[in-house]
C-alpha positions in Angstrom: -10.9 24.7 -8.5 -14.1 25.9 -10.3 -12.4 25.9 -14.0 -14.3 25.8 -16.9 -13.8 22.9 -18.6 -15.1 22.9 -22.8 -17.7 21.2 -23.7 -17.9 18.1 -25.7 -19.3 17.8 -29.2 -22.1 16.7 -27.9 -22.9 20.2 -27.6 -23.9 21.8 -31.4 -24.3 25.8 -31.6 -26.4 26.4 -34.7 -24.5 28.8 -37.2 -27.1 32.0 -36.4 -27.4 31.0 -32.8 -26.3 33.5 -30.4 -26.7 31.7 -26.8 -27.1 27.7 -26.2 -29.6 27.8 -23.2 -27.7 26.8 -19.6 -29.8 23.2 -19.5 -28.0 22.2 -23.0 -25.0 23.3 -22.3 -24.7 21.2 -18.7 -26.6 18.5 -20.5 -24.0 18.1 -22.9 -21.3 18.9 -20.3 -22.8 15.5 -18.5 -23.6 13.2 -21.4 -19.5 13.6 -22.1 -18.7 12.7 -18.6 -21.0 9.8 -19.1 -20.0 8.7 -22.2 -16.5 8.4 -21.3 -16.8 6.9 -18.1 -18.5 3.5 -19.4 -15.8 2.8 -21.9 -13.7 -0.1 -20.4 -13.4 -2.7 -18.5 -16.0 -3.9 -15.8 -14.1 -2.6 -12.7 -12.4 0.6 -14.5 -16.2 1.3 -15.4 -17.2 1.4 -12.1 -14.4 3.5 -10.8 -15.0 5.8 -13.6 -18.9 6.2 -13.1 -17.6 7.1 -9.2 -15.8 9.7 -11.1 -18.1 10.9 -13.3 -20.9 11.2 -10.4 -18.6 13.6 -9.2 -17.8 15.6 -11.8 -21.6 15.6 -12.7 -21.9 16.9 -9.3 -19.4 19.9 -9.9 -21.4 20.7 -12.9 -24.1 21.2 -11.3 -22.5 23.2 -7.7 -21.2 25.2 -10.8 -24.1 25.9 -12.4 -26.3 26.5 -9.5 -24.1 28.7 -8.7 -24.2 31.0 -11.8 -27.7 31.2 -11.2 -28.4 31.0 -8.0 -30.4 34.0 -7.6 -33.4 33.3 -10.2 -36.2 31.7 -7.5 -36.7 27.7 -8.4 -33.7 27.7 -10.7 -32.3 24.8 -9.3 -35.1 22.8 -8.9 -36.0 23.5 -12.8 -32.1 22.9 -13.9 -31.8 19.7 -11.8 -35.6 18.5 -13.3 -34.7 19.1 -16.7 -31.3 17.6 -16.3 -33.0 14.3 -15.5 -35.4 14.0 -18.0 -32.8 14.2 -20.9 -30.1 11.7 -19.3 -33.2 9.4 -18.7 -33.8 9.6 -22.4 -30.5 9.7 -23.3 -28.6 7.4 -21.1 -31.5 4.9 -19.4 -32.4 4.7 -15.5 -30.3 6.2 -13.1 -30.3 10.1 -13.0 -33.3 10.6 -11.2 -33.9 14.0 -9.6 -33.0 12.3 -6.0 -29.4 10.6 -7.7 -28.2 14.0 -8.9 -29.0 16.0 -5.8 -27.0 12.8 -4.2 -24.2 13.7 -7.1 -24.2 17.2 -5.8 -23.9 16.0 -1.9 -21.0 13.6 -3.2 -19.0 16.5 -4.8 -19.6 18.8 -1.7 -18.7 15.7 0.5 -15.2 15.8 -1.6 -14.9 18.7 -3.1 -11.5 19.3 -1.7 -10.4 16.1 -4.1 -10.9 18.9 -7.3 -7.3 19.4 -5.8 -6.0 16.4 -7.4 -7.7 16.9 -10.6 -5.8 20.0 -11.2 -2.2 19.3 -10.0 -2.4 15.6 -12.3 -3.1 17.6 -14.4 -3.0 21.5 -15.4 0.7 21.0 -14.3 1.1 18.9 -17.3 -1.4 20.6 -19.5 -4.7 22.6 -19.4 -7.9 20.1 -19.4 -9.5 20.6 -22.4 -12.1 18.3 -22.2 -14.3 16.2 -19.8 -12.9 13.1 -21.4 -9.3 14.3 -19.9 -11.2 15.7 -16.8 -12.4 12.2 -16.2 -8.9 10.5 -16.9 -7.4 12.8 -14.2 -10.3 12.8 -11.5 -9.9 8.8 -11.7 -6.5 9.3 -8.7 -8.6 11.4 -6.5 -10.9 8.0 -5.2 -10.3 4.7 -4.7 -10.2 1.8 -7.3 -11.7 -1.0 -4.8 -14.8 1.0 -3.9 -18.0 1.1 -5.6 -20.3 3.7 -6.2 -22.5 2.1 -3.5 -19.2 2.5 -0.9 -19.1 6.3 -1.3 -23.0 6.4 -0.7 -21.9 4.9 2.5 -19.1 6.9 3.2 -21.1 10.6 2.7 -22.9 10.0 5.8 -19.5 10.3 7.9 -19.3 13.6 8.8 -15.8 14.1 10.2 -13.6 13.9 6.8 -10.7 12.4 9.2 -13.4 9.5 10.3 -14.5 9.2 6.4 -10.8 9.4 5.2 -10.0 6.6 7.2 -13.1 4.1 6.3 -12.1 5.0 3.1 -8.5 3.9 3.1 -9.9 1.1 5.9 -12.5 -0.3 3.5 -10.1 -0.1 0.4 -6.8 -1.8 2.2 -8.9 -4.2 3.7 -11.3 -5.4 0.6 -14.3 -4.3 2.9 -18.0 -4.6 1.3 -20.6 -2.1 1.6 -22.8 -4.0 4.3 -19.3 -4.6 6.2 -18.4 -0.9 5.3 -21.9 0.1 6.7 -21.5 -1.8 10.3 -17.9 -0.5 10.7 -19.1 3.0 10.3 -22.7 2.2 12.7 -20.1 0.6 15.4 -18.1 3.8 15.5 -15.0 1.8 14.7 -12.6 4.8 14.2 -13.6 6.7 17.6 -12.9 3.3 19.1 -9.9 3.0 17.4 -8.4 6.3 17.9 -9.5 6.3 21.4 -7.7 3.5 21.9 -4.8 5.0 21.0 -5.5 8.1 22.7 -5.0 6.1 25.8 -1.6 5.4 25.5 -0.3 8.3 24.1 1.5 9.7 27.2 2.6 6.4 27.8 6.7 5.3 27.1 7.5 3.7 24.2 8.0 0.2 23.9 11.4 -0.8 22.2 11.9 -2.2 18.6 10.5 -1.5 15.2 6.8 -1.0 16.8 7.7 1.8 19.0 6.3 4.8 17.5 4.1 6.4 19.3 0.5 8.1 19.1 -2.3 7.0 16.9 -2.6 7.3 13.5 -6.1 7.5 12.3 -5.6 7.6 8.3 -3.7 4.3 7.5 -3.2 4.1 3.4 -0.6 1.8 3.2 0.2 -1.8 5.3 3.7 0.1 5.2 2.7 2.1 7.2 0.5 0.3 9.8 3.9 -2.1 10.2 5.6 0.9 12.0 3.0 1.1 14.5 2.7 1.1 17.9 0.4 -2.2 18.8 -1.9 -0.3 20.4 -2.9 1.0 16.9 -3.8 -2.3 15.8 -6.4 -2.9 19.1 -9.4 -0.7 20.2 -11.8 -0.2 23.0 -14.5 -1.6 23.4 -15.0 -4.4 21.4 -18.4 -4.6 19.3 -19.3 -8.4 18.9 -23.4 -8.0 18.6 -22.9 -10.9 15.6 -22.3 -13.8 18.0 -26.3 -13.0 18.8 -25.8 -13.6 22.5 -28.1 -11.1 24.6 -27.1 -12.4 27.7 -22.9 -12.5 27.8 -22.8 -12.6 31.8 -24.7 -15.9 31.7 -22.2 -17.4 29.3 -19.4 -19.5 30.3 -16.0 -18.5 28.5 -16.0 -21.9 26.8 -19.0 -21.0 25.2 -17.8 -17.3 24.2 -14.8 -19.1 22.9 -17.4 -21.0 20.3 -19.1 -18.5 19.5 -16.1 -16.6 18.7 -15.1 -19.9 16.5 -18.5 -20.1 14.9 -18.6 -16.5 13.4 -14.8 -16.4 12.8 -15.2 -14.3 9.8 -17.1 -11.5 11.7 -14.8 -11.5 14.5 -11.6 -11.3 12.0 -14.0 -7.9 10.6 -14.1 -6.5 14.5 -10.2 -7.1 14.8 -9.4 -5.5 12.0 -6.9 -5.2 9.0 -3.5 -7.9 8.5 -5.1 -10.6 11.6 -5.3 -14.4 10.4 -6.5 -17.1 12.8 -3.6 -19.5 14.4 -5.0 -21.4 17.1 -8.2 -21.9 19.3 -7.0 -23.4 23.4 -3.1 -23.3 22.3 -0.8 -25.1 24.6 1.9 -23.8 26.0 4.4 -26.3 28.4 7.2 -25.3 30.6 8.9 -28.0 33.3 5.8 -29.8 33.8 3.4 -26.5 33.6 1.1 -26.9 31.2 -1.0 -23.2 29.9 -3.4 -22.9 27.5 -4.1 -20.0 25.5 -8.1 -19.3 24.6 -7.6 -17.7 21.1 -4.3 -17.2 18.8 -3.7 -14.9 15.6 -1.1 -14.1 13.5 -1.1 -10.0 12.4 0.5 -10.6 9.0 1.4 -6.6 8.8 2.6 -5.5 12.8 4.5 -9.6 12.0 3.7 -10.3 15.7 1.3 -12.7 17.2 -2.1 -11.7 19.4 -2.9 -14.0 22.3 -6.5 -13.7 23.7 -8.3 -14.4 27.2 -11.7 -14.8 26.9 -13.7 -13.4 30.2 -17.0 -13.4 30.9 -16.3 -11.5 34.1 -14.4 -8.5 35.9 -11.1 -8.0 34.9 -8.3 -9.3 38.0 -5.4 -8.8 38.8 -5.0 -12.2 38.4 -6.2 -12.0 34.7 -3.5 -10.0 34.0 -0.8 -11.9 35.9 -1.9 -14.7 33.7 -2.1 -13.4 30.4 1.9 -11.2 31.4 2.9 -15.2 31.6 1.1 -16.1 28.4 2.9 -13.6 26.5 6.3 -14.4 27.9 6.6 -17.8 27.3 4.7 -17.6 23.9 7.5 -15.6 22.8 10.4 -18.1 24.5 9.1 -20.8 23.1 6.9 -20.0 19.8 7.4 -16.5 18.4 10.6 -16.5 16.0 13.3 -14.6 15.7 11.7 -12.4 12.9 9.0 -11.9 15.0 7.7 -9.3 16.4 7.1 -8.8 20.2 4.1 -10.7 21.0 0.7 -8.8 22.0 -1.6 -10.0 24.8 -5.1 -8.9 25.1 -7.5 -9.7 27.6 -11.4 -9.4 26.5 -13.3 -8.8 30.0 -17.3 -7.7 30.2 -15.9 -5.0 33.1 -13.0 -3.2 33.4 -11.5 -2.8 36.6 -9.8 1.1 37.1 -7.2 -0.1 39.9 -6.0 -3.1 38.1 -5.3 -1.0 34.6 -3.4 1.9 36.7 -1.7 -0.4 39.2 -0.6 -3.5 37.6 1.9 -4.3 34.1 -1.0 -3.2 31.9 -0.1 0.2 32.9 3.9 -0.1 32.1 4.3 -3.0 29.7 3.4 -2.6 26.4 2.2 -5.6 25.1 -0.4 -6.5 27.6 -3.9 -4.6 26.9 -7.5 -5.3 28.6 -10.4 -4.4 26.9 -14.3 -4.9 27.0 -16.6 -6.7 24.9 -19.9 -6.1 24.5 -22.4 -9.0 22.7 -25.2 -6.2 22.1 -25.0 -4.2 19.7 -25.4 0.1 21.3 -26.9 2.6 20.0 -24.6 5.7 19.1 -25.2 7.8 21.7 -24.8 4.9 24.2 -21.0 3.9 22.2 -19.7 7.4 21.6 -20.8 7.5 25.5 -18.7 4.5 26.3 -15.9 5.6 24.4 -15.8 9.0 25.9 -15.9 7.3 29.7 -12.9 5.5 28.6 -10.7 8.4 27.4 -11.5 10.4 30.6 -10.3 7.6 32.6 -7.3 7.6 30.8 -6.5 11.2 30.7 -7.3 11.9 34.1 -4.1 13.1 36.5 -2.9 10.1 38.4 
């Protein structure tokens, strides 16, 4: 992975010169990547600087590397690295952004994989100007330099891979990015999922089972079980209701309407809004549905029942004959089975293992909470609910 790459022209050995010192050579080695990276387009610039930082970073691994057992070598290389690109190429490359160059290389360092089968399989890299061109596949078009500051702090690569291709598929900006990753959205994803692995498959085209925590493609996520579409719990802290017991479900349903955006984010990828207190009528029985949506990838509709309570077994009763009819009498034929999914404050154990949420696969319960919990307190939560799950029944 660690090939040398040559060095631009912006390195110049004097005739009678016998050694160019290490900080010229990796200065030149980085005013190249530079160089090359801002030529273009606004948005192929900033992909390309997102390469370049890397490279820059596996310049300097490389380097520190060579001399890595002179005392303070780094700390002088990295110092006088930043002082010439500051003359040479204007704000930016402080001593703080390359060690942050560095980190983002040994965040991704398995990407130098990519670089070298795009390329040495086609022919050798010969410069940093083809070493940029090739890099460019490794990371994502859509995100911005400021994305994959976000993304370093994810320390599981599955958990980062997937924000990654999440916040890319899903046109995700860096403060959404940020909230997604502080909400532990993956782990509640995944542990969703987790929960009905041992479960039987449903039938049709959604009935593959397990989760699938790396999603690149809506191809992909249209094969999916629906589970892998929901999660557990439900992080909602942007209604900015402290008090969600003393709230009727009329006014969670507002709320809900009032920050519709936010609550699209917490769904996730492919859902569009249908209908808010939808009416379903069936000889002279009139039901109405709290919330609607259409998932434009799983091509199946959600159904929601808002409550600010316990779940029941009546609850689910109610939301099994929401689903049935909404698929009589509105779902078409090139729909999908349509998915129920109760939003309750408290789960109840005995209603989940002995009622259709446990058998039928298009019926899910999960909480809400209107607060937004620290870490510890959601990776906590999330952990409760995959013992519960996995537990021998």
């Amino acid at each position: 992975m660690n090939k040398q790459l040559k060095g631009s022209s912006a390195v110049v050995k004097p005739a009678d010169a016998a050694v160019v010192s290490p900080d010229e050579e990796l200065f030149g080695r980085v005013a190249t990547i530079l160089d090359h990276a801002r030529v273009g387009v606004v948005r192929a610039v900033n992909h390309h600087m997102v390469v370049a930082y890397w490279l820059i970073g596996r310049e300097i691994v490389m380097e520190l590397q060579r001399g890595q057992e002179r005392a303070g070598y780094g700390e002088r290389l990295v110092q006088n690295l930043s002082v010439k690109l500051t003359l040479s190429h204007g704000a930016g490359y402080s001593v703080g952004n390359l060690w942050l160059f560095k980190k983002f290389y040994s965040a991704y360092e398995s990407r130098g994989s990519i670089l070298y089968t795009a390329c040495t399989e086609l022919q050798p890299i010969e410069t940093m100007k083809e070493a940029v061109d090739c890099a460019a596949s490794a990371f994502r078009s859509e995100l911005s330099w400021s994305h994959y500051r976000i993304l370093m702090r994810v320390q599981s690569i599955i958990a980062r891979d997937y924000y990654e291709a999440e916040a890319a598929s899903s046109g995700w900006t860096v403060r959404e990015l940020e909230r997604q990753i502080h909400t532990q959205y993956y782990q509640r994803h995944v542990a969703t999922s987790r929960r009905q692995a041992n479960a039987k498959p449903a039938e049709g085209p959604l009935s593959t089972p397990g989760p699938k925590p790396v999603r690149n493609s809506d191809a992909s996520l249209e094969k999916s079980n629906p589970i892998d579409a929901l999660k557990d719990p439900y992080v909602m802290e942007f209604l900015d209701i402290p008090d969600a017991a003393a709230l009727h479900e009329k006014g969670l349903e507002g709320a809900i309407i009032g920050h519709l955006r936010d609550f699209l984010l917490e769904l996730g990828r492919g859902f569009a809004f249908v209908a808010r207190q939808k009416r379903l009528s069936f000889d002279g029985d009139e039901m109405y549905v709290d919330l609607v949506f259409y998932n434009c990838i799983l091509k199946c509709y959600l159904l929601i029942d808002l409550k600010t309570g316990r779940l029941s077994a009546a609850d689910v009763g109610q939301m099994d004959s929401y689903v049935r009819m909404f698929d009589d009498l509105v779902a078409g034929d090139d729909d999908n089975p349509t998915i129920g999914l109760i939003l309750c404050t408290e789960r109840n154990n005995a209603v989940a293992r002995y009622s259709v949420l446990n058998d039928r696969h298009q019926i899910f319960a999960s909480r809400y909470m209107t607060c937004l919990p620290t870490e510890a307190e959601l990776a906590a939560e999330v952990e409760r609910e995959r013992r519960l799950f996995e537990s021998p029944r």
